[in-house]
C-alpha positions, 0 to 999 in steps of 0.5 A: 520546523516553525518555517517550514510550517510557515512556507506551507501555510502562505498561498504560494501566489505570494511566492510565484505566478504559478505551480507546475505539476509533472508526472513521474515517468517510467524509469524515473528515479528520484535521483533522477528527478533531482537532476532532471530539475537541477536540485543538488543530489548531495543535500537531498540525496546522499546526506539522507540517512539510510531509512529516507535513502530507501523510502524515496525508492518507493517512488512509483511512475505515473504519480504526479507531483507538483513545483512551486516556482519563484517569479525568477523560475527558481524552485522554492518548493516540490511536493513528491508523493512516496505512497498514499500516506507521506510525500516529499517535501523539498523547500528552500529556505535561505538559500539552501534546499532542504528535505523532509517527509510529511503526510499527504493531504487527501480526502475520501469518498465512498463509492458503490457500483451496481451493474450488470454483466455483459463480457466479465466483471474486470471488462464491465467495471474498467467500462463503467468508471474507466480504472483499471485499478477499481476492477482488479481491486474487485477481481484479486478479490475473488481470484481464487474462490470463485470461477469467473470463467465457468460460472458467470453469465450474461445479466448477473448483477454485481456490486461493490462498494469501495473506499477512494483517495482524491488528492487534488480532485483526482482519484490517488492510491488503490481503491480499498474494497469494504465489501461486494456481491457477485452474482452467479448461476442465481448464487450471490457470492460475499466478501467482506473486510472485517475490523482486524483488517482481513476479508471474509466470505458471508459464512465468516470464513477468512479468505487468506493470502498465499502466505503463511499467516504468520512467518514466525510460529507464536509471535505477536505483532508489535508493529503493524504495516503502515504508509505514515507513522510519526516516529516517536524517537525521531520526532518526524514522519517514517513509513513501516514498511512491513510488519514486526513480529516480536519473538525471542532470540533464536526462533525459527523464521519460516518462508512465508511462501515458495520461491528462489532465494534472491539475496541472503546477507548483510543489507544496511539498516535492514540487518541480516536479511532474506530475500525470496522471489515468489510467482507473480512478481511478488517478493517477501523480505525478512531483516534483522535475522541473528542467523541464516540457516544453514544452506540458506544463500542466494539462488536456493530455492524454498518452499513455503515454511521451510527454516530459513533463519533465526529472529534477531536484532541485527542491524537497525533494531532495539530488541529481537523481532523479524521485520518482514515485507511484501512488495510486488514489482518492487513496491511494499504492498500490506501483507494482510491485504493479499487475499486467495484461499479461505481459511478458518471461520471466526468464533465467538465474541470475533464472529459476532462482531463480524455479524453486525459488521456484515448485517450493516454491509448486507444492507448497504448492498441491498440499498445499491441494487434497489436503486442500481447505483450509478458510479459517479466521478468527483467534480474535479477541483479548480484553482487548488493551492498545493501548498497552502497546508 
């Protein structure tokens, strides 16, 4: 550990003349990459242990990634981005390649728009700061509450405020949405998200996601989503990709939404696991299952809060839960962060909470239409050293 750390600390201009950056094509997979660059598939690939064998699956195109090479033309180094926490790390180090996930050096902006609307919020928002994924964070937003459609008008005023990765000096990851107004037929319409990580309407109303709030009735969360985790067992950097729901041996698992069965078996580290395809590319995973119920198999198809199993602790586990996942076209996505319907209003000692929270987000918009914030790119950053720690 005490190299590696060495290795990223040293400018690389000690090593090499320069640092090749690469974008991950469509299709590309980090098998592939391997051999696109000649690295040996065997030491940083099928030597992997199961869980790091199914992380580098979460490598996604259009990602840039970037090579330190030797002044001979030999790679001494990659950094290979998985999510918006943790990267790849592939470095040699006496004569051997060698592989390691480590967290992602990032820095964050605030940023708020106001505008004015001319066509539709996704058109005007592309418009104005030329990313396709700061609009849709705006619009699934609001998708199933407000009719864009019906309602809105030429000249209503919209802001939003959003949270951005720069990694490099170019924007990384989705935007997070902290809060936004749309106006529409002189109504201003709010979201908001709240401490526990979910969003509400200026009434305090949750605005929930199609799934069900909870797979299994009664359960505690144990283990939250999360893109960069250091493991305390195994000393070193692991991504959650889901969430655990502590429970005893036997309680029944319901689906968290409708769909067809893809797979119901035995799957790795992963256990007995369930596999439902949902609409809109969306899939829900859930592991460690002690058993499947009866009629449960691939090809059936379930509706949401049907039994489909038992909580367990099979395969890679230490005590009984259900690990459950949402990924959407095969990426894990947080399952608290998928918002469409409202639901139940917050109460007491949570609402009032929710108030200060949302009097300082009220503000901050107020603040933005005044002034009718301009959306403003960061400088892009020159002569950046990608391993210098």
């Amino acid at each position: 550990m005490i190299q590696i750390l060495i290795l990223l600390l040293i400018p690389f201009t000690i090593f090499a003349s320069k640092v090749d950056t690469y974008r991950v094509q469509k299709g590309q997979t980090y098998l592939t990459l391997l051999e696109k660059q000649k690295l040996p598939l065997k030491r940083l690939y099928y030597d992997l242990d199961n869980d790091d064998q199914i992380l580098t699956q979460e490598i996604k195109a259009g990602v840039h990634y970037q090579i330190l090479h030797s002044k001979n033309n030999q790679i001494q180094q990659v950094l290979l981005p998985l999510n918006e926490e943790l990267q790849i790390h592939i470095y040699k180090y006496k004569d051997k390649y060698n592989f390691e996930i480590i967290p992602i050096i990032y820095t964050k902006k605030t940023e708020a728009i106001t505008l004015k609307i001319t066509r539709s919020p996704h058109y005007d928002i592309y418009k104005k700061t030329g990313s396709t994924k700061i609009a849709s964070a705006f619009v699934s937003a609001f998708d199933k509450s407000l009719n864009f459609k019906r309602d809105l008008r030429v000249g209503d005023t919209l802001v939003m405020i959003f949270e951005q990765k720069y990694r490099h000096g170019k924007k990384f990851s989705m935007p997070v949405l902290k809060t936004a107004m749309i106006e529409m037929r002189k109504k201003k319409h709010y979201i908001y998200l709240n401490k526990d990580d979910r969003y509400y309407n200026e009434k305090g109303c949750k605005v929930e996601g199609f799934l069900l709030a909870r797979p299994v009735r009664g359960a505690r969360i144990s283990s939250y989503f999360s893109k960069r985790r250091f493991h305390p067992i195994l000393k070193r950097w692991k991504a959650h990709l889901g969430i655990d729901y502590a429970a005893r041996r036997g309680t029944p698992i319901h689906a968290a939404g409708s769909g067809k069965i893809s797979w119901a078996a035995r799957m790795g580290s992963y256990g007995n696991l369930v596999k439902i395809q949902h609409e809109d590319g969306y899939e829900t995973r859930y592991a460690h299952m002690k058993s499947f119920r009866r009629g449960i198999k691939r090809g059936k198809w379930v509706k949401k809060g049907d039994v489909i199993g038992y909580v367990g602790t099979t395969g890679r586990s230490t005590g009984p839960h259900l690990h459950f996942e949402l990924r959407k076209r095969g990426r894990a996505i947080n399952p608290l962060r998928v918002v469409q319907v409202t639901t139940k209003k917050l109460k007491g000692k949570k609402r009032k909470e929710f108030l200060k929270l949302k009097k300082m987000y009220d503000k901050d918009i107020e603040f933005h239409i005044k002034n009718n914030t301009k959306y403003i790119k960061l400088p892009t950053m020159e002569n950046e050293c990608y391993f210098c720690g």
